[in-house]
C-alpha positions in Angstrom: 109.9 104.1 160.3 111.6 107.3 159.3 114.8 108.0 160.7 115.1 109.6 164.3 117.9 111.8 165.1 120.7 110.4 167.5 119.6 111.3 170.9 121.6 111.6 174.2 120.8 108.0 175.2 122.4 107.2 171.9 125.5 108.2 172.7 126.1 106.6 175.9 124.5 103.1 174.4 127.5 104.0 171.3 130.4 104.2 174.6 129.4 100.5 175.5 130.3 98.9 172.4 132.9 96.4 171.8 135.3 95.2 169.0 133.2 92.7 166.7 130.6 93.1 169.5 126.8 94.1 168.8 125.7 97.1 168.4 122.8 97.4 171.0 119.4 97.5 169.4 118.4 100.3 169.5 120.8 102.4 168.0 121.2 99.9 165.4 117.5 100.0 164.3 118.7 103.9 163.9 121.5 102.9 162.0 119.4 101.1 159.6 117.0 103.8 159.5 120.1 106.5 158.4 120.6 104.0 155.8 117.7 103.8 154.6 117.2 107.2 154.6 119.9 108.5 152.6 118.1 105.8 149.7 115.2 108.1 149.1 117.6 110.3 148.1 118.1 109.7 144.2 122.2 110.7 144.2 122.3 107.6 147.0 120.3 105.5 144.8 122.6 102.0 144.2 122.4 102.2 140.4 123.2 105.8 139.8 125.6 106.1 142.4 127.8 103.1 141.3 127.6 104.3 138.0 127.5 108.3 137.8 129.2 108.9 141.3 131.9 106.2 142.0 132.0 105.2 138.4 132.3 101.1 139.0 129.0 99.8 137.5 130.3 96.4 139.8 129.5 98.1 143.1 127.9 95.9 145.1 126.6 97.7 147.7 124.9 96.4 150.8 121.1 94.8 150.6 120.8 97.3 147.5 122.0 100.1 149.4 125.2 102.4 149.2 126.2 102.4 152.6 127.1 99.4 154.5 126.1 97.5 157.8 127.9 99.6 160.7 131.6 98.0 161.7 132.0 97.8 165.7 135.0 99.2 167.5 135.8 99.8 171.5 133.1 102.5 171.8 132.6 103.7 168.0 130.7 102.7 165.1 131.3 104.0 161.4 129.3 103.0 158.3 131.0 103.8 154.6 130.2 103.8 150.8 130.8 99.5 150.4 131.4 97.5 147.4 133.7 100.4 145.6 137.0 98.2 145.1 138.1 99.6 148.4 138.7 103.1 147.2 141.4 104.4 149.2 138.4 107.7 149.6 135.1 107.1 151.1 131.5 108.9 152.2 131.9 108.4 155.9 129.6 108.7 159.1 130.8 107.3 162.7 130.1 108.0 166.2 132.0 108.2 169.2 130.6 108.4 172.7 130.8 112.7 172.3 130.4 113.1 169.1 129.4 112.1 165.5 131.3 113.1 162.5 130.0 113.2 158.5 132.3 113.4 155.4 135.3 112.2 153.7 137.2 109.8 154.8 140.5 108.3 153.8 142.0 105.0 154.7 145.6 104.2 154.1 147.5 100.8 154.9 146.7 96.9 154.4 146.0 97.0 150.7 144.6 93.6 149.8 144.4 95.3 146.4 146.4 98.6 144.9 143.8 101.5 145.5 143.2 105.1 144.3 145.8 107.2 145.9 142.9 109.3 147.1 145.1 111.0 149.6 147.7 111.8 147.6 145.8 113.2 144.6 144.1 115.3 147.5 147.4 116.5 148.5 148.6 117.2 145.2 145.1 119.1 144.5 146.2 121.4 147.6 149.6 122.1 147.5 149.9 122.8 143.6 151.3 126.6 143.0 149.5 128.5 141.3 146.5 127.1 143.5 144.1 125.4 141.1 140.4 125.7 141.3 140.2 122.8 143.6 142.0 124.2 146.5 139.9 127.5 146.1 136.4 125.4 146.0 137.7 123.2 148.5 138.5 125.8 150.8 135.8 127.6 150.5 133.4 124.3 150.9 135.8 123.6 154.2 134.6 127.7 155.5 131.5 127.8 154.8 130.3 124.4 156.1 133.2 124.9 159.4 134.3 121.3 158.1 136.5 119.9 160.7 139.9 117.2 161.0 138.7 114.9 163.3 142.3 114.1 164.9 143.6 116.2 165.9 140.1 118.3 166.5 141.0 121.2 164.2 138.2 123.6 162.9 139.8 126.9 161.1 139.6 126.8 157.2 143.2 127.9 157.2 144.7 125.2 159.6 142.6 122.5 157.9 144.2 123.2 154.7 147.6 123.5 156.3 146.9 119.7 158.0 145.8 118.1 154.9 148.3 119.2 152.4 151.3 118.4 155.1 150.5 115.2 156.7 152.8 112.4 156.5 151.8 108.6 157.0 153.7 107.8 160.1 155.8 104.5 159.1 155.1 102.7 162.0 151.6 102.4 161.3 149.3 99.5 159.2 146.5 101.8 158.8 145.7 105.7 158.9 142.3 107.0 158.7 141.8 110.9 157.7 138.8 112.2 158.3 137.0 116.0 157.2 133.7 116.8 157.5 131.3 118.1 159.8 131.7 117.1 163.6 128.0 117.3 165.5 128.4 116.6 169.4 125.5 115.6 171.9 124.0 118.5 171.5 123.7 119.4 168.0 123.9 115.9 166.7 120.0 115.8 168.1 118.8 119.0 165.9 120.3 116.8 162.5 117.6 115.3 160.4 118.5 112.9 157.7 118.5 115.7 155.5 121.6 117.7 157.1 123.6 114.5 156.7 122.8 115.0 152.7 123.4 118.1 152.9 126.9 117.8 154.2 127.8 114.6 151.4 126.2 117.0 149.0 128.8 119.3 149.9 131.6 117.3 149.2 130.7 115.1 146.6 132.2 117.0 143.9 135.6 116.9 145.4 135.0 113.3 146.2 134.0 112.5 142.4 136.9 114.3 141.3 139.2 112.0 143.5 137.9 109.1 142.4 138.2 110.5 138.5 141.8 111.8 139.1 142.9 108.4 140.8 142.3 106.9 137.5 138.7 106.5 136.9 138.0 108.0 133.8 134.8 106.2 132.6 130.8 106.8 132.1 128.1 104.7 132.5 124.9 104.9 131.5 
């Protein structure tokens, strides 16, 4: 079955969901359907995308696809790029009870392994003087597509910027999670085909390439 766009219903079955609990049945077979979706697309094939987007012809993916089984939190789920040798940067969709968000997402903090400093190459990208191309592209990607920070909720191109190239890890946390990308709430989220959540990825996939390269991943595979 082709995939069917998050509904209302959706969303309140996504505010009854538990830590480690399941994810009730019906929005999971919608999950499944999103991720089987974005497959038919050839950039979100597993073989190409291990080896011409993340660069790590080891990816393992999940069941031969790029994004994994969705993780269960108190009222949230959140699906990722799997099987990257937990790249510090990662493609990104979650829901919460009021809203669903698309994009990049970085996760700092319990390292079982040393990871790209996706975060800080971002940074770095941002705050250089003279601004380098990336900032300009970046910000302009960030405009035209009214890309969003997730927390604090912050929408103008400007104050996005500002966000990401001054944030600071607080020290009294394990883990951080950084999020930008598009933000659909319960009533747009049900006009979004599988197609707008490609588009949005499409959007951002050369910064996120260009991460992953910076970080240290200077390699081709054929």
């Amino acid at each position: 079955m082709a995939f069917q766009s998050f509904n209302a219903s959706d969303f309140l079955q996504c505010g009854t969901i538990t830590t480690g609990g399941p994810i009730p049945n019906p929005l999971d077979a919608k999950i499944q359907e999103l991720r089987k979706g974005l497959d038919n697309f050839p950039e979100f094939k597993l073989d190409f995308f291990k080896k011409r987007i993340v660069r790590r012809p080891a990816m393992r993916g999940d069941g031969g696809l790029v994004f994994g089984q969705p993780r269960a939190y108190d009222g949230h789920w959140f699906t990722f790029v799997v099987g990257g040798d937990q790249d510090q940067v990662q493609l990104n969709i979650g829901m919460f009870k009021d809203y669903i968000r698309v994009g990049l997402g970085f996760m700092m903090g319990r390292q079982v392994a040393p990871k790209i400093p996706a975060f800080h190459v971002l940074q770095s990208f941002l705050g250089m003087r003279p601004p380098l191309p990336f900032r300009d592209a970046f910000y302009s990607c960030v405009k035209k597509n009214n890309f969003q920070i997730e927390d604090p909720p912050i929408r103008d191109a400007d104050e996005v910027l500002h966000r990401l190239e001054t944030f600071v890890v607080p020290p009294d946390k394990d883990t951080v999670f950084v999020f930008v990308g598009a933000i659909w709430d319960v009533v747009t989220a049900p006009t979004k085909s599988v197609d707008d959540y490609r588009t949005v990825f499409l959007e951002l996939m050369p910064f996120y390439e260009e991460l992953l390269m910076a970080g240290g991943r200077y390699s081709f595979h054929i």
